[in-house]
Structure formats: C-alpha cells, structure tokens
C-alpha positions in Angstrom: 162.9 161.2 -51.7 162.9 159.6 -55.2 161.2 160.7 -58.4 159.1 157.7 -61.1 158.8 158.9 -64.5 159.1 157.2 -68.3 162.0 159.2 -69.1 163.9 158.7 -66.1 162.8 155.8 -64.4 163.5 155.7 -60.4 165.4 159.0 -60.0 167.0 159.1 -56.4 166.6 162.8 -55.2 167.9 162.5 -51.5 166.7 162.4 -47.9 163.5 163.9 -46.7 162.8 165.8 -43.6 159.2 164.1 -43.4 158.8 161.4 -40.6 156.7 158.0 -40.8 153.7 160.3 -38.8 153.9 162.9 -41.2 153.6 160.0 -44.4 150.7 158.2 -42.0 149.0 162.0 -41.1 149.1 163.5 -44.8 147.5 159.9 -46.1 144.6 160.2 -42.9 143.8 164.0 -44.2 143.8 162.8 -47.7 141.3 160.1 -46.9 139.1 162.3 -44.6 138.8 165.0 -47.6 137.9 162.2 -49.6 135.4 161.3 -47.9 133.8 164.5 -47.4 133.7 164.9 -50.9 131.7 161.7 -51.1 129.3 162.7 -48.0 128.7 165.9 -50.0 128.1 164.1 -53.6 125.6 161.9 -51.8 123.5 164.6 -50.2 123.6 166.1 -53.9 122.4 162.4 -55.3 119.7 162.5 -52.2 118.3 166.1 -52.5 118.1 165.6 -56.7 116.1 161.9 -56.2 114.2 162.8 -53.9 111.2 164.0 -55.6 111.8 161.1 -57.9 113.6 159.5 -60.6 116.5 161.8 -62.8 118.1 160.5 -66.2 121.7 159.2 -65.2 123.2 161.7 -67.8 121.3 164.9 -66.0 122.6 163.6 -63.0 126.1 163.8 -63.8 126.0 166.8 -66.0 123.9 168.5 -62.4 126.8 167.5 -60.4 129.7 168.5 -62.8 128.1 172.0 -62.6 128.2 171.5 -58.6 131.8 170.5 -58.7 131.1 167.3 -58.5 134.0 165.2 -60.3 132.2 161.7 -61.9 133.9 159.4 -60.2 133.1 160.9 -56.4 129.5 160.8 -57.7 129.5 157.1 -58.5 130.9 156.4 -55.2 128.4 158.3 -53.7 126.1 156.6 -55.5 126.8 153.2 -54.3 127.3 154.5 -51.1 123.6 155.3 -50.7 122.4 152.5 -53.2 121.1 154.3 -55.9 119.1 152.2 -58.2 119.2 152.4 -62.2 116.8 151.0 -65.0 116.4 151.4 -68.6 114.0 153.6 -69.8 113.2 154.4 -73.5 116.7 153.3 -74.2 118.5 155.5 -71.1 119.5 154.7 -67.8 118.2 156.3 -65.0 118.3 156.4 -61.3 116.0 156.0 -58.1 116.4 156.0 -54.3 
C-alpha cells in the first residue's frame, strides 16, 4: 500500500492483504453504483420533461433537492439526449 499527497509525496506504507480480484471486484461495484446513480438521475430528467420543457437551472436545483449530485445529472442527461435552447436569455431542456 502507498499513500500520494503534496506534503509527502509517494509515502510507502507496506504490503496489503487485498488480491488482484479484490482491486478488479471493488472497481466493478464502484462502476455498477455508478451507474445506478445515473439510471436513477435519468428517470428524474425523464419524469420532470415529460410534460414538457424545464429551465436548465430548475432542473438542477430539482435534482440537488433529490440527491442528485450535478455532474450524475449531466451524464444522465446525455445519456438520454436531452435537448437545450436559449430562451429569453436561459437555457432550457427538452426530450
């Protein structure tokens, strides 16, 4: 194990008892939370456009409220293909 920080730099700590499956199995779950939390930002994005367009900055604020972190929302977003115009000098989005 080994530690990275400005102070420091590379810090050697010692051995770990983790195996290569454990490293490969941690990364897998971390990815498959991830993308749950995208699945669930997108049904959020679907449900709120689809009785029509929202103002981008509603959206996000309606998601933060949800637990919805900004970034997961604008990978959801593109995951569905969200569309976005200018209206009255702010952005909004469609399905």
């Amino acid at each position: 194990m080994f530690r990275l920080n400005k102070a420091d730099g590379f810090q050697w700590l010692g051995e770990s008892d983790a195996t290569p499956e454990d490293m490969l199995n941690f990364s897998a779950s971390r990815a498959k939370e991830d993308k749950s939390k995208v699945d669930e930002a997108a049904d959020f994005l679907t449900d709120l456009l689809s009785e029509g367009e929202a103002l981008a900055s509603e959206a996000i604020a309606l998601a933060d409220e949800a637990g919805i972190s900004k970034r997961t929302l604008e990978r959801a977003r593109a995951a569905i293909d969200v569309k976005t115009k200018r209206v009255d000098n702010r952005w909004v989005w469609f399905l």
